[in-house]
Chimera marker file (.cmm) of the C-alpha trace (Angstrom):
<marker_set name="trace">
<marker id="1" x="154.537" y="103.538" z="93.087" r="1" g="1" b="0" radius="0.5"/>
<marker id="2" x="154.450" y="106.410" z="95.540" r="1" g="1" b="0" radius="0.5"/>
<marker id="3" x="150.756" y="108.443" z="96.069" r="1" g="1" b="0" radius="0.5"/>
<marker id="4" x="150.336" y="111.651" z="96.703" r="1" g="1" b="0" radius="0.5"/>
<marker id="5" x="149.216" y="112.919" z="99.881" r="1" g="1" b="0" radius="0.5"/>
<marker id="6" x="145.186" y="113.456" z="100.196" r="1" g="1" b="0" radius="0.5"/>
<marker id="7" x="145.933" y="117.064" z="101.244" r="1" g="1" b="0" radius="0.5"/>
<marker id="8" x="148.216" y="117.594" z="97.915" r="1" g="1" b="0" radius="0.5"/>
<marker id="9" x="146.135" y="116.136" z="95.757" r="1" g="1" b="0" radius="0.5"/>
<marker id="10" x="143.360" y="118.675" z="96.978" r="1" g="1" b="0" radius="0.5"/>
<marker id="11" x="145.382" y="121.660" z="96.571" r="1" g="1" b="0" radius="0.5"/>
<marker id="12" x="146.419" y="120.305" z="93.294" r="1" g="1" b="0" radius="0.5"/>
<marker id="13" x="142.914" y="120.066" z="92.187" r="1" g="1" b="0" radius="0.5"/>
<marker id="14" x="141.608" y="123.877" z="93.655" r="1" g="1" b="0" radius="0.5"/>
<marker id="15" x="144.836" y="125.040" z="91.667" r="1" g="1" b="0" radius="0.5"/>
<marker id="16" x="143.800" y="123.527" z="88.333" r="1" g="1" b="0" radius="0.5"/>
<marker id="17" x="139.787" y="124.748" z="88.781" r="1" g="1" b="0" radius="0.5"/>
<marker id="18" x="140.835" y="128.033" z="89.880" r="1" g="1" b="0" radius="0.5"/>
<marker id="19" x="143.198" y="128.062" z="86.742" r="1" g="1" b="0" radius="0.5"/>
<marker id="20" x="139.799" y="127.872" z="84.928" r="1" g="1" b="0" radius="0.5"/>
<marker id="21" x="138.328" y="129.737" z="86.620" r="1" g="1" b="0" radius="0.5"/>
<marker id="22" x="135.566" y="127.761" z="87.790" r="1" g="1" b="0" radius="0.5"/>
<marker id="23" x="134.449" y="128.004" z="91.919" r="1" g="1" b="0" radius="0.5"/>
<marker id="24" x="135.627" y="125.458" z="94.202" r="1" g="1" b="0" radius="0.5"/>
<marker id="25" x="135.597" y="125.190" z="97.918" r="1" g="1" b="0" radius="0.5"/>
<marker id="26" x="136.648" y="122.523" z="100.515" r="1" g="1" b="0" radius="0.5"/>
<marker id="27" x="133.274" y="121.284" z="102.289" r="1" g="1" b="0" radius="0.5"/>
<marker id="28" x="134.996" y="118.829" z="104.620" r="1" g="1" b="0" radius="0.5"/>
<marker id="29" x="138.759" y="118.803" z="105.730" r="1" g="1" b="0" radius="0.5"/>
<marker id="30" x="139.824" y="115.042" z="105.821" r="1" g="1" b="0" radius="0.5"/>
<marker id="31" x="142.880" y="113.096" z="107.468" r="1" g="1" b="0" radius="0.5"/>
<marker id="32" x="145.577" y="115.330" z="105.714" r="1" g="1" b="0" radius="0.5"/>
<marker id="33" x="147.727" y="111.873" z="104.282" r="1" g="1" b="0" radius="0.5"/>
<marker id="34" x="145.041" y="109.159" z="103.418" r="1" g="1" b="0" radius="0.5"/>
<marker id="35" x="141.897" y="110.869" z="103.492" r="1" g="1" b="0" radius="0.5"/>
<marker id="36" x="139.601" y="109.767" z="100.708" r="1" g="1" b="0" radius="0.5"/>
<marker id="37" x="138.079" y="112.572" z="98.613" r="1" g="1" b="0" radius="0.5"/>
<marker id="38" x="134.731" y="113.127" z="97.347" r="1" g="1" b="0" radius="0.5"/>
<marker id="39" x="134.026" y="116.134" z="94.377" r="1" g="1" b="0" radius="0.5"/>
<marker id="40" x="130.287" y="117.483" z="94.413" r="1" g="1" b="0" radius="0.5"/>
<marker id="41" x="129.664" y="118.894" z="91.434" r="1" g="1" b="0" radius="0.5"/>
<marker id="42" x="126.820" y="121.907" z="91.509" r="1" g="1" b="0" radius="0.5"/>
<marker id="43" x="125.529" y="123.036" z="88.582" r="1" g="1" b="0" radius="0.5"/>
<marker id="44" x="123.531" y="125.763" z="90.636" r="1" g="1" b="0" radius="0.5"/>
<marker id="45" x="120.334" y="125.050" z="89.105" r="1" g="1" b="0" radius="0.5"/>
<marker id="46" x="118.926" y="122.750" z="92.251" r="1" g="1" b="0" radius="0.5"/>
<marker id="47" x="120.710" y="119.545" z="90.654" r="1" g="1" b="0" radius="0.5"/>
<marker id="48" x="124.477" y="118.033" z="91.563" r="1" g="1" b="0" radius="0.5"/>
<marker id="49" x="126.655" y="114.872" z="90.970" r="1" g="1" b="0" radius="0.5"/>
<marker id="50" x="128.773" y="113.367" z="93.867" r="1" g="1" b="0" radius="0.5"/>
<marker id="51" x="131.864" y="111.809" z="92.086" r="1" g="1" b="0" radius="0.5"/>
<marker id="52" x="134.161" y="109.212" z="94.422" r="1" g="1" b="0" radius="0.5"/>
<marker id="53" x="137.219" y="107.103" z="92.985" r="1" g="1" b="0" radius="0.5"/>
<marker id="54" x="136.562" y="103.940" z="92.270" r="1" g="1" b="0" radius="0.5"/>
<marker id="55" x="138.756" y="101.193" z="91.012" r="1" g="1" b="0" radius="0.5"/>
<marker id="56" x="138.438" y="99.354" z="87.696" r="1" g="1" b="0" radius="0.5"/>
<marker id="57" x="138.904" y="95.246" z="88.897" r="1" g="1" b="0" radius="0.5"/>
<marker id="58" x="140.076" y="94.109" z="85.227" r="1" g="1" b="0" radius="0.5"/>
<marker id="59" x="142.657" y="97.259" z="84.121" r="1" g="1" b="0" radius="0.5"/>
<marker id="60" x="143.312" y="98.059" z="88.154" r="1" g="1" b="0" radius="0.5"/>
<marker id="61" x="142.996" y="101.568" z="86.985" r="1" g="1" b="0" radius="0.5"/>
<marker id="62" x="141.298" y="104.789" z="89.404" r="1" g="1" b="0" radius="0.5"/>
<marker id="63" x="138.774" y="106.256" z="88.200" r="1" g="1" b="0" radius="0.5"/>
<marker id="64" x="135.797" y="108.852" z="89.155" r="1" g="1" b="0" radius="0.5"/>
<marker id="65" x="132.708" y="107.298" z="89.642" r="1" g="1" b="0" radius="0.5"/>
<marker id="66" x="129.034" y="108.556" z="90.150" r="1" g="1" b="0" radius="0.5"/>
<marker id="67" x="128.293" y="108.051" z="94.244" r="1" g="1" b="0" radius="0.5"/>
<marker id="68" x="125.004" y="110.266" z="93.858" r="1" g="1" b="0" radius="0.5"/>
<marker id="69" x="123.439" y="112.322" z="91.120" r="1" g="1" b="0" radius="0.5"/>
<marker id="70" x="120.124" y="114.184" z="91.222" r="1" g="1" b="0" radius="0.5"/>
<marker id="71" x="118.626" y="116.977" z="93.600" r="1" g="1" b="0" radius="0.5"/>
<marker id="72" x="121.002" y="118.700" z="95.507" r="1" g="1" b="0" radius="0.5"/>
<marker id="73" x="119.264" y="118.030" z="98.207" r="1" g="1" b="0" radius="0.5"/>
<marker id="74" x="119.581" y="114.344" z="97.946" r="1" g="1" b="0" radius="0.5"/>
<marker id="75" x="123.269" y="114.182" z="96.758" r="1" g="1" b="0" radius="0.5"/>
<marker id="76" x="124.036" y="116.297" z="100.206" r="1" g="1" b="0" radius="0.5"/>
<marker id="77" x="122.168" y="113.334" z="102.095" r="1" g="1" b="0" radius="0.5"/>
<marker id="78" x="124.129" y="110.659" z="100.816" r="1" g="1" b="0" radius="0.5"/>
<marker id="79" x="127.801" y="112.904" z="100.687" r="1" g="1" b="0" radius="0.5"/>
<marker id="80" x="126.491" y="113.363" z="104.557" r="1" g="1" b="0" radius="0.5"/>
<marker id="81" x="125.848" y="109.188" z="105.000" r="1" g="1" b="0" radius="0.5"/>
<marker id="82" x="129.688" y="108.973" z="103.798" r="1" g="1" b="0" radius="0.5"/>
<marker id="83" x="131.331" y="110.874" z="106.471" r="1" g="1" b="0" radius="0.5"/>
<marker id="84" x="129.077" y="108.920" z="108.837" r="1" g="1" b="0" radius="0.5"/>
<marker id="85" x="130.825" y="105.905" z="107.491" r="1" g="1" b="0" radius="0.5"/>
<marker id="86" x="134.315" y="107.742" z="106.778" r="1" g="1" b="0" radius="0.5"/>
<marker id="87" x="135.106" y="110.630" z="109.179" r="1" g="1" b="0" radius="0.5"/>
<marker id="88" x="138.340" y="111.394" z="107.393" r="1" g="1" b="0" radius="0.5"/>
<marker id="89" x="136.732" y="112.152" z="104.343" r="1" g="1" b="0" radius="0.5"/>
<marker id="90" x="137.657" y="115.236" z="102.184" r="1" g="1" b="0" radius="0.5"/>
<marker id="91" x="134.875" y="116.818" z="100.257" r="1" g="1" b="0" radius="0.5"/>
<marker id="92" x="135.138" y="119.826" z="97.506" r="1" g="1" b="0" radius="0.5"/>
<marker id="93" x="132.708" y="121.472" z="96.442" r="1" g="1" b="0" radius="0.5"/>
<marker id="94" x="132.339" y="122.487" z="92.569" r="1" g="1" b="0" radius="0.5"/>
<marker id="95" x="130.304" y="125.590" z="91.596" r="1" g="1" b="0" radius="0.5"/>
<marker id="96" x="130.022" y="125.296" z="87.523" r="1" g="1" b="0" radius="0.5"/>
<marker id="97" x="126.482" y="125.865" z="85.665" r="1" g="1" b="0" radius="0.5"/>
<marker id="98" x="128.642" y="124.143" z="82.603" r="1" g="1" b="0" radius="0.5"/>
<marker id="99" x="129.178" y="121.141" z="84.731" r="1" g="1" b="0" radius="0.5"/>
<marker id="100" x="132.926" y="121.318" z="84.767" r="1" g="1" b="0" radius="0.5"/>
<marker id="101" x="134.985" y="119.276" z="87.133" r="1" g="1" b="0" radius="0.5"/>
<marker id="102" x="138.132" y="118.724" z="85.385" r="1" g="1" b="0" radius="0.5"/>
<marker id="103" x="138.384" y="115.027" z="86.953" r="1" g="1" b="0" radius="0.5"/>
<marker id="104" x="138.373" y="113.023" z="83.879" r="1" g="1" b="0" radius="0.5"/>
<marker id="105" x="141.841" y="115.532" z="82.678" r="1" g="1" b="0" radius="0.5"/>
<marker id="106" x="145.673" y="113.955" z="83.108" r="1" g="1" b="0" radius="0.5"/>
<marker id="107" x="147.025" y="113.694" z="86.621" r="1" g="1" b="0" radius="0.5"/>
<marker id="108" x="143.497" y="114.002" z="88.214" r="1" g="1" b="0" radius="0.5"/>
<marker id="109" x="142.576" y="110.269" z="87.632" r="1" g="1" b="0" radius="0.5"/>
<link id1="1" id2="2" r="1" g="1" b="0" radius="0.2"/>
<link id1="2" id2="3" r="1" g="1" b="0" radius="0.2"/>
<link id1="3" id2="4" r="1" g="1" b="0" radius="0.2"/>
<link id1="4" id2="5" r="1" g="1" b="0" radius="0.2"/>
<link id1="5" id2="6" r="1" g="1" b="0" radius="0.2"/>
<link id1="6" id2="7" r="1" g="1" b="0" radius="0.2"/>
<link id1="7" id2="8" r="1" g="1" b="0" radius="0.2"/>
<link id1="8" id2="9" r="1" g="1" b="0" radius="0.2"/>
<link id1="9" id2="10" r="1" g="1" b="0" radius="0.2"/>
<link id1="10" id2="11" r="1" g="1" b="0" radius="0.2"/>
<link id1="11" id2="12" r="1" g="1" b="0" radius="0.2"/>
<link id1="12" id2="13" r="1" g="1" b="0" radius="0.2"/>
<link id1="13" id2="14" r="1" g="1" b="0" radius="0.2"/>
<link id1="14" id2="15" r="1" g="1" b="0" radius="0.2"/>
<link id1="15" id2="16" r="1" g="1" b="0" radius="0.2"/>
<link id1="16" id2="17" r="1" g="1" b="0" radius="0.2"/>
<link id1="17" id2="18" r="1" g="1" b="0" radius="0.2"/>
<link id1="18" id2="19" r="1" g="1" b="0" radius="0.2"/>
<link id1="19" id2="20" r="1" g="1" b="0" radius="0.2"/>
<link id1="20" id2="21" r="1" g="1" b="0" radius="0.2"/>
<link id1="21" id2="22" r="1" g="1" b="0" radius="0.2"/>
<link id1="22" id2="23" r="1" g="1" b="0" radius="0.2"/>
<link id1="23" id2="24" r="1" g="1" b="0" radius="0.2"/>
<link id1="24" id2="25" r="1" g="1" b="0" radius="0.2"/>
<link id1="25" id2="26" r="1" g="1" b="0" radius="0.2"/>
<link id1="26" id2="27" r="1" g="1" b="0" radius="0.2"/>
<link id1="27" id2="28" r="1" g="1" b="0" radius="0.2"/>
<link id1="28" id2="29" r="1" g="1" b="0" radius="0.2"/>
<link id1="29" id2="30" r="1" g="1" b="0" radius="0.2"/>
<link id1="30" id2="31" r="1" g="1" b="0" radius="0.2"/>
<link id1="31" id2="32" r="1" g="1" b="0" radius="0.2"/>
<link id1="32" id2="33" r="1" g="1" b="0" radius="0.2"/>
<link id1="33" id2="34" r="1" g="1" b="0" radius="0.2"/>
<link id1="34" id2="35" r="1" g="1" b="0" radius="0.2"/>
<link id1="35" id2="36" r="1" g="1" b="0" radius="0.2"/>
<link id1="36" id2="37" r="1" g="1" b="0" radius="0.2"/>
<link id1="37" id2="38" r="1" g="1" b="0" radius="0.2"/>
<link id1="38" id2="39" r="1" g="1" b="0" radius="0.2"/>
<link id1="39" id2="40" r="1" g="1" b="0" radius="0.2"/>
<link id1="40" id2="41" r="1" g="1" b="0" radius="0.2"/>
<link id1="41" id2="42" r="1" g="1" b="0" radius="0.2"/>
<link id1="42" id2="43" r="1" g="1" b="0" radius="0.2"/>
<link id1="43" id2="44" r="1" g="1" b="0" radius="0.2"/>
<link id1="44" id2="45" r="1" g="1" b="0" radius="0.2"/>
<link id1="45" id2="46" r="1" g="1" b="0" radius="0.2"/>
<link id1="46" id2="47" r="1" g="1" b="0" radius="0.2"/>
<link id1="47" id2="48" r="1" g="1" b="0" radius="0.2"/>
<link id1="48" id2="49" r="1" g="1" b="0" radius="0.2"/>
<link id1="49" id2="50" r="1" g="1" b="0" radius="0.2"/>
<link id1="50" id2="51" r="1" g="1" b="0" radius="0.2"/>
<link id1="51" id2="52" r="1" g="1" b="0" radius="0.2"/>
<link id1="52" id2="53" r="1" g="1" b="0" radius="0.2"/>
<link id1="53" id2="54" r="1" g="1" b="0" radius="0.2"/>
<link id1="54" id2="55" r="1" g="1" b="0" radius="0.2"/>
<link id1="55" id2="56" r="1" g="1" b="0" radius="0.2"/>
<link id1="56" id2="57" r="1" g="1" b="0" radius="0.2"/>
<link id1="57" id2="58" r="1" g="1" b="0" radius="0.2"/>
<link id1="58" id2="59" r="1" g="1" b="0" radius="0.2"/>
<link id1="59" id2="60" r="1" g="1" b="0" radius="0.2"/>
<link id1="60" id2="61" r="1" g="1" b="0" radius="0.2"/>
<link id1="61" id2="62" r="1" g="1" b="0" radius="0.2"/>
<link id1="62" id2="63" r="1" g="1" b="0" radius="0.2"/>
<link id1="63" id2="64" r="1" g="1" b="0" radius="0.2"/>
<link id1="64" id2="65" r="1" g="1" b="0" radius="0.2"/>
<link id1="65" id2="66" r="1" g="1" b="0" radius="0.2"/>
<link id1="66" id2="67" r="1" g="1" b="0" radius="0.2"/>
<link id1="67" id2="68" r="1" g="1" b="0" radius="0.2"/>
<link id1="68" id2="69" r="1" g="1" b="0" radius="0.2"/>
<link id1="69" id2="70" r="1" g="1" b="0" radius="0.2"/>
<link id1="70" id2="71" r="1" g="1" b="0" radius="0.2"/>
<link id1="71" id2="72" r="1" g="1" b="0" radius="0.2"/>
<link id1="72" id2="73" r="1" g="1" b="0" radius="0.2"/>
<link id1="73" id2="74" r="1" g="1" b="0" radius="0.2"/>
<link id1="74" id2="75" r="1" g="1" b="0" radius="0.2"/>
<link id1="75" id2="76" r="1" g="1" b="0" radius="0.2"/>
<link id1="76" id2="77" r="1" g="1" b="0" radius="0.2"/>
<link id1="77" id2="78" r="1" g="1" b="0" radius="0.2"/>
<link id1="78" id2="79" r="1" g="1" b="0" radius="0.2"/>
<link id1="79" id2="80" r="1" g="1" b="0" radius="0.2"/>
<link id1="80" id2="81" r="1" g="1" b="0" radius="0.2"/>
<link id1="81" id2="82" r="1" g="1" b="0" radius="0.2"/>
<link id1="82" id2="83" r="1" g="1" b="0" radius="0.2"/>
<link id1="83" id2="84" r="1" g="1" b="0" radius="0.2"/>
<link id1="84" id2="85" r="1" g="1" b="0" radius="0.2"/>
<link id1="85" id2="86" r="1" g="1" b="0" radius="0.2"/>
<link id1="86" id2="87" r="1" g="1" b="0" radius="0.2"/>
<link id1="87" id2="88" r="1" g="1" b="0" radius="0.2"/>
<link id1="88" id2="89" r="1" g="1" b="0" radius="0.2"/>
<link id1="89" id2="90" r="1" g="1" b="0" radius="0.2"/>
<link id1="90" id2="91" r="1" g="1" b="0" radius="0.2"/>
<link id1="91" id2="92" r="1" g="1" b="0" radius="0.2"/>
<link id1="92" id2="93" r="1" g="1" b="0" radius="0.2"/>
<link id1="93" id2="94" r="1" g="1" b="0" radius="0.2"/>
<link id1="94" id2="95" r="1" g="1" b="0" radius="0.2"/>
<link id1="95" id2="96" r="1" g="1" b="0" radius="0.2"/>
<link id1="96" id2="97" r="1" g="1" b="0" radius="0.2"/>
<link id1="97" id2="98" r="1" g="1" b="0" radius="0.2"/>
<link id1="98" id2="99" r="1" g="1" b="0" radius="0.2"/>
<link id1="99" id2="100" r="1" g="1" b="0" radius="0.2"/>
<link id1="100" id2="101" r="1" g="1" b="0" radius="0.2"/>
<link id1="101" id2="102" r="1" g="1" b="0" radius="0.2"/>
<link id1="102" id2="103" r="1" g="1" b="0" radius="0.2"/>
<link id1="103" id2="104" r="1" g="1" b="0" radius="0.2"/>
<link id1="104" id2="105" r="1" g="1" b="0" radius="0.2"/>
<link id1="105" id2="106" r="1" g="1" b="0" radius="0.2"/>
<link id1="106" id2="107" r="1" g="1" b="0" radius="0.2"/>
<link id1="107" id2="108" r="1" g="1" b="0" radius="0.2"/>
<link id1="108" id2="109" r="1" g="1" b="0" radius="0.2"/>
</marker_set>
C-alpha cells in the first residue's frame, strides 16, 4: 500500500480544519516525504493535548494517540523533547476552545 507524503498529508489536514473553520498553523516544518507529525491541540484556556500516531500491535491499525496532555506549558516541553529526539518532525498547531481536531474523521487516521 502506497503512503502519502508527510508534506501532503499536512496540507490535507490544514485544508479539512480550515474547511471548519477552526485555526491551524504549522509549528515545525519536517522532512517533506517521511517526516512524522505531531497535532497540538489548544483549547486557549492555558490547557492542550499533544496527539502522535501510534500503531495498534493486534489490528496493525494507525491511530492518534495522547503524547502529552495538561498545561500548555508542559505539553510544549515534551512536543520540544521530540524534535530533540526527531529533527524531522512536523508539528501543527490547533487553535479550538471546542477541542476540535478532526483526527479521529475518515482519511485522517
Amino acid at each position: 500500500m502506497t503512503r502519502l507524503t508527510a508534506e501532503f498529508w499536512v496540507q490535507a489536514y490544514l485544508a479539512r480544519l480550515r474547511f471548519q473553520e477552526i485555526p491551524a498553523f504549522v509549528v515545525a516544518h519536517g522532512d517533506d516525504t517521511a517526516g512524522a507529525v505531531l497535532v497540538k491541540l489548544n483549547t486557549l484556556d492555558g490547557q492542550a493535548i499533544a496527539f502522535h500516531r501510534s500503531y495498534d500491535l493486534l489490528s496493525g491499525d494507525r491511530t492518534w494517540a495522547d503524547l502529552a496532555s495538561g498545561e500548555e506549558r508542559a505539553v510544549d516541553d515534551a512536543i520540544q523533547r521530540q524534535r530533540g529526539f526527531d529533527p524531522d518532525l512536523w508539528v501543527i498547531e490547533v487553535e479550538d476552545r471546542q477541542g476540535r481536531h478532526l483526527l479521529g474523521e475518515d482519511g485522517l487516521e
